[in-house]
C-alpha positions in Angstrom: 39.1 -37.1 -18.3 36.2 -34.6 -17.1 34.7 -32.6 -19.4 34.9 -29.0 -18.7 31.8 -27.5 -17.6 30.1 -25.1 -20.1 30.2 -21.4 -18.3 27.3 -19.7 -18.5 27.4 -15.8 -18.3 25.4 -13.9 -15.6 21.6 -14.0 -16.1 20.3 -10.1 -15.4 18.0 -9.8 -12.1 15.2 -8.6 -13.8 15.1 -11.6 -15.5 15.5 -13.8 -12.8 13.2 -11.6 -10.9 10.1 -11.9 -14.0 10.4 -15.9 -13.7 10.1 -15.9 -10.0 7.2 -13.2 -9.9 5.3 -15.9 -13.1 5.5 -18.4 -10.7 3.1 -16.1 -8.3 1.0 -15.1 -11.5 3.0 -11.2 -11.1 3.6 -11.0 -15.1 5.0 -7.2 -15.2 7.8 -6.7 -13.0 6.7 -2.9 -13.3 3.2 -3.3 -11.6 4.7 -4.5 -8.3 6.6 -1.3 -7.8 3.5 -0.3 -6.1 4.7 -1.7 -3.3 7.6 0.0 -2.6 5.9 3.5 -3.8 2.7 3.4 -1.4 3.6 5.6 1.0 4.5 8.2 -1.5 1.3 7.8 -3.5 -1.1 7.3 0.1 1.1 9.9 2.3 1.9 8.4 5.6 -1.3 9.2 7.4 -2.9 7.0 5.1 -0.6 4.4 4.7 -0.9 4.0 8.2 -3.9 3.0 7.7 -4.4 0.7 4.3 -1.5 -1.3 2.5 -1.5 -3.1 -0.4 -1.9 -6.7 0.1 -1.9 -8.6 -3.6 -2.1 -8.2 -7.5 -4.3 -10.3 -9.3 -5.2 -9.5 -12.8 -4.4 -6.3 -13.0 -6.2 -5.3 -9.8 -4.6 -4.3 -6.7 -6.1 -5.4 -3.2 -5.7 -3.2 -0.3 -6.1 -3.8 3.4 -7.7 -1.1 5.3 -7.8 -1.2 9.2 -10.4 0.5 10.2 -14.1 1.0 8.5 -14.0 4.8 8.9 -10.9 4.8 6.5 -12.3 2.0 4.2 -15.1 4.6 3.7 -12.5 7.4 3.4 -10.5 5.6 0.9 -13.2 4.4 -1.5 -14.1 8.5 -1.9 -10.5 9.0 -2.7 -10.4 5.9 -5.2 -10.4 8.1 -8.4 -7.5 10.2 -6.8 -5.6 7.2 -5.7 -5.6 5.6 -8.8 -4.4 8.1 -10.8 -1.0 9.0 -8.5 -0.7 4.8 -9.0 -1.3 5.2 -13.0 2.1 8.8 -12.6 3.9 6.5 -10.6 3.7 3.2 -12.7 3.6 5.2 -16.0 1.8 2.7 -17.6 -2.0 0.9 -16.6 -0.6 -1.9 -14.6 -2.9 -1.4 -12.1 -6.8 -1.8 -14.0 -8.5 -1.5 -10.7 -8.0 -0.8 -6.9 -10.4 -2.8 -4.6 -10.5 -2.0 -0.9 -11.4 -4.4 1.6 -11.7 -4.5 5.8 -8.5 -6.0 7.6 -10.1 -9.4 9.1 
């Protein structure tokens, strides 16, 4: 006779979602919201112009395409970091770096 199998409730997504993002070293589920909330923070002429790429340690890498706007963009750094900081409501973001699309 088979034994039954043991069910096992649902596991929530954020959960699922925090083990997943470990395995890329993301450790707060929070700080990759950034993501989805560039445009918003940038404004779309921006955006168009410099995405976020990667989180590593706390500090966010952005692509910029052009070095007119790389220039624009570290002038706006203070500004840029502080909409992150209201959007996040926490410091999951430490630093932004900005960085020339290869």
């Amino acid at each position: 006779m088979k034994k039954p199998r043991k069910q096992r409730g649902f596991t929530p997504i954020q959960e699922t979602l925090e083990k997943v993002l470990k395995g890329f070293n993301i450790k707060d589920l929070a700080s990759i919201k950034i993501f989805a909330v560039w445009d918003r923070i940038t404004g779309e002429k921006l955006a168009a112009h410099c995405q976020p790429v990667r989180i590593s340690r706390g500090i966010l890498y952005v692509e910029v395409d052009d070095p007119i706007w790389l220039a624009q963009v570290k002038y706006m750094k203070a500004d840029i970091q502080a909409k992150i900081a209201e959007a996040l409501q926490k410091e999951a973001i430490k630093d932004v770096r900005f960085f020339l699309k290869q």
